[in-house]
C-alpha positions as CSV (number, residue, x, y, z in Angstrom):
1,X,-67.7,0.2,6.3
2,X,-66.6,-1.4,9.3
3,X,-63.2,-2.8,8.0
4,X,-62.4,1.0,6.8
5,X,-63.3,2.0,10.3
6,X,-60.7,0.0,11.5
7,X,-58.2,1.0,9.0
8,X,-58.7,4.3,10.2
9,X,-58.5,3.8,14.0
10,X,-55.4,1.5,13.1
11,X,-53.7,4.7,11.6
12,X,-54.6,7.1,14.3
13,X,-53.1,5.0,16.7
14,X,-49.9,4.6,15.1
15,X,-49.8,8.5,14.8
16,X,-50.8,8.5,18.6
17,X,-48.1,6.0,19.4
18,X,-45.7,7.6,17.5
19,X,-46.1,11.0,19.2
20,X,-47.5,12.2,16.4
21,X,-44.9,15.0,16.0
22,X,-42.3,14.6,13.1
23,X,-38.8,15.1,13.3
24,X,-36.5,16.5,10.6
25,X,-32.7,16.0,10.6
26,X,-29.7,16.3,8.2
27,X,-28.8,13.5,6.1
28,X,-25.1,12.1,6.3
29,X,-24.8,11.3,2.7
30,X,-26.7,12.7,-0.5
31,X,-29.5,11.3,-1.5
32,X,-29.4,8.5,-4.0
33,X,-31.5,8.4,-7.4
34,X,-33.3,10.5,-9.3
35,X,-37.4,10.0,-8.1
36,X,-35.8,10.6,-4.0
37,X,-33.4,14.0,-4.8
38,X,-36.5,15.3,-7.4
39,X,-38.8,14.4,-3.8
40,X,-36.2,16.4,-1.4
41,X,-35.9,13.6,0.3
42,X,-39.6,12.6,1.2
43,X,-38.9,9.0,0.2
44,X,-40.1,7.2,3.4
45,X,-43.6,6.5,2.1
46,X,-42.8,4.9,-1.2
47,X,-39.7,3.3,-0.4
48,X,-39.3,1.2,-3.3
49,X,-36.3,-0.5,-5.4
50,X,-32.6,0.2,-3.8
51,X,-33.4,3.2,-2.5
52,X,-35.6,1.6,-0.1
53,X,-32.0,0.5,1.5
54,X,-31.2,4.1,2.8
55,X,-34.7,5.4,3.2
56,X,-37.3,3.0,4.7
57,X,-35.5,-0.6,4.5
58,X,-39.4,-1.8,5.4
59,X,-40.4,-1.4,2.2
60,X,-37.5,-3.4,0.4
61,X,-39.9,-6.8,0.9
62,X,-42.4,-5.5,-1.9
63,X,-39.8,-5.6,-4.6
64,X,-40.6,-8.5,-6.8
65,X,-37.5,-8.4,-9.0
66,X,-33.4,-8.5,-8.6
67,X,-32.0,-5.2,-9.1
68,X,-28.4,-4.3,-9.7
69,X,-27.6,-0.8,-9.7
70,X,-24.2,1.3,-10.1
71,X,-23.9,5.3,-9.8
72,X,-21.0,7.4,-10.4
73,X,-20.6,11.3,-10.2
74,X,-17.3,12.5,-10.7
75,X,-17.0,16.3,-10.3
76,X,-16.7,19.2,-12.3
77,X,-15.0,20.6,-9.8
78,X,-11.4,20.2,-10.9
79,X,-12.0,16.6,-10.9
80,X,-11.7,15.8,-7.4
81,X,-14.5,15.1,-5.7
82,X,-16.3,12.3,-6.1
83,X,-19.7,10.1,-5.6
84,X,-19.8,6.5,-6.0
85,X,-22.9,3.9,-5.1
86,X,-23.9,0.5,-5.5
87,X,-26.1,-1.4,-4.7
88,X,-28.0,-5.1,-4.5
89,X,-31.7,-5.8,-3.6
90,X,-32.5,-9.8,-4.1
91,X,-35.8,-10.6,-2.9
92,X,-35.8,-14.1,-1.5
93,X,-39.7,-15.0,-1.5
94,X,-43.1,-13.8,-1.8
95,X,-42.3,-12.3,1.7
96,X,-38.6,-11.8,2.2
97,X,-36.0,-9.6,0.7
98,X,-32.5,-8.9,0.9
99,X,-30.4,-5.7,0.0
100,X,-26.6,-4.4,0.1
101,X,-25.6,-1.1,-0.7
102,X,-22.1,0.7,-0.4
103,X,-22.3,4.6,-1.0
104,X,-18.6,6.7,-0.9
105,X,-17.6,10.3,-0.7
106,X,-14.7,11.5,-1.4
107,X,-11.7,14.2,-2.4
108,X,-8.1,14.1,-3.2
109,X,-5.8,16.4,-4.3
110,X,-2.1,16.0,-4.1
111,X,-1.5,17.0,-0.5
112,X,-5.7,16.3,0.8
113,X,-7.4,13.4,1.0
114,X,-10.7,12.9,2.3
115,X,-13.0,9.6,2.0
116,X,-16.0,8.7,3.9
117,X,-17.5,5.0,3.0
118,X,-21.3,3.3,4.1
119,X,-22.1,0.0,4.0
120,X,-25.7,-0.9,4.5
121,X,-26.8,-4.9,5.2
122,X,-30.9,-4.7,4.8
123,X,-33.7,-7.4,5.8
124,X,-37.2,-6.7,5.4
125,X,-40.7,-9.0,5.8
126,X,-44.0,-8.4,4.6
127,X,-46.1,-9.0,7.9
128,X,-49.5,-8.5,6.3
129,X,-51.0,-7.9,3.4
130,X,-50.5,-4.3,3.6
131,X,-47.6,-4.1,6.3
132,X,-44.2,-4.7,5.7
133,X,-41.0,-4.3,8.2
134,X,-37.6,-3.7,7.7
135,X,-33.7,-3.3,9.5
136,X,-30.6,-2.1,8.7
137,X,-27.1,-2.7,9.7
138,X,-24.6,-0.3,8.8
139,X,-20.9,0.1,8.9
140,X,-19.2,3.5,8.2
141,X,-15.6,4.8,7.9
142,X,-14.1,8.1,7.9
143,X,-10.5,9.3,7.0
144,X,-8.3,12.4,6.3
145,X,-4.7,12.0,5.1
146,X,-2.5,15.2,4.6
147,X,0.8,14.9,2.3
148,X,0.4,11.1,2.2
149,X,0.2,10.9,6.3
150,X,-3.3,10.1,7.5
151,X,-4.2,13.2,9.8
152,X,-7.4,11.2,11.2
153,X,-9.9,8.2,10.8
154,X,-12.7,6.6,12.9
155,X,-15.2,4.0,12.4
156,X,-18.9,2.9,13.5
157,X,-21.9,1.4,13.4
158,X,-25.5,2.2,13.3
159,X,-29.0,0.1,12.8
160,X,-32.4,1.2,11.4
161,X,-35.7,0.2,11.6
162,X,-38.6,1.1,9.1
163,X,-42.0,0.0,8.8
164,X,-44.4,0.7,5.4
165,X,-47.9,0.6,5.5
166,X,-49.1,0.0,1.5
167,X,-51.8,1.8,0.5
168,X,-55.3,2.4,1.3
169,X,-57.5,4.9,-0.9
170,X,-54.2,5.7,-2.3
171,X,-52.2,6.6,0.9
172,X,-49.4,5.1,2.0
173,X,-47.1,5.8,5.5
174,X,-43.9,5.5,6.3
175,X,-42.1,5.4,9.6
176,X,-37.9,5.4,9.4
177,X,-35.7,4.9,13.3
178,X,-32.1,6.2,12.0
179,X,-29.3,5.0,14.2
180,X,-31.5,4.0,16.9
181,X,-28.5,1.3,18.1
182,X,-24.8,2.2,17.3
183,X,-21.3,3.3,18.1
């Protein structure tokens, strides 16, 4: 009783800490796989396998195997838009994983040409038995061209933090920082 006690004063300060209020914003880039987009997005909490990369890197040290995974959605519109990922989660020990992703956007024509490319370097570490904690480093690209002549481009970089609490009587939290360090 006194351990659960804990638990729970444990997770009321976190929501304390945290402000307690969430905060909703527009994602970039679609989601990616099929148990995220069939969530709307809610993801943060389970964060498991490669998606874990995008949505809550801290939960990227539970995977216990290699996974390799390649996504490609070419449009029915016309043919010309199109959605490309992959990705690479190698979990280095009991406590340590590893992941690389690259997601691109794009649409061409033969006068437009739009592309917008993410790269995402991930590190997570299981602190605890039930905490883990995670980071991202991410490089992003933009460009335009218009009849072959490139009308615009820019680039950046962003970091995220996530933290995943496994479960407890069956609930599991999930805390995501997008872009709290970049250009």
């Amino acid at each position: 009783m006194v351990k659960s006690n804990q638990t729970l004063f444990c997770y009321f300060a976190i929501f304390i800490l945290s402000g307690g209020i969430p905060s909703f914003s527009k994602e970039e880039h679609p989601e990616i796989g099929a148990r995220p987009i069939g969530m709307g997005g809610t993801f943060i909490a389970i964060a498991e396998g490669s998606a874990a990369i995008r949505r809550n890197p801290g939960g990227l040290a539970r995977s216990e195997e290699y996974t390799f995974e390649f996504n490609q959605s070419p449009s029915k519109l016309f043919g010309q838009l199109r959605h490309n990922y992959l990705s690479l989660v190698l979990p280095r020990t009991e406590r340590t994983a590893v992941g690389i992703d690259w997601g691109q956007i794009g649409f061409e024509d033969d006068e437009l040409s739009v592309n917008r490319n993410s790269f995402h370097f991930t590190y997570s570490y299981v602190l605890t038995d039930i905490i883990s904690v995670g980071a991202n480093l991410k490089y992003l690209t933009n460009s335009a061209s218009l009849d072959l002549q490139t009308v615009g481009s820019d680039i950046g970089w962003g970091s995220d933090l996530g933290i995943f609490i496994e479960s407890i009587r069956n609930i599991n939290l999930g805390f995501f920082v997008q872009d709290f360090i970049g250009k």
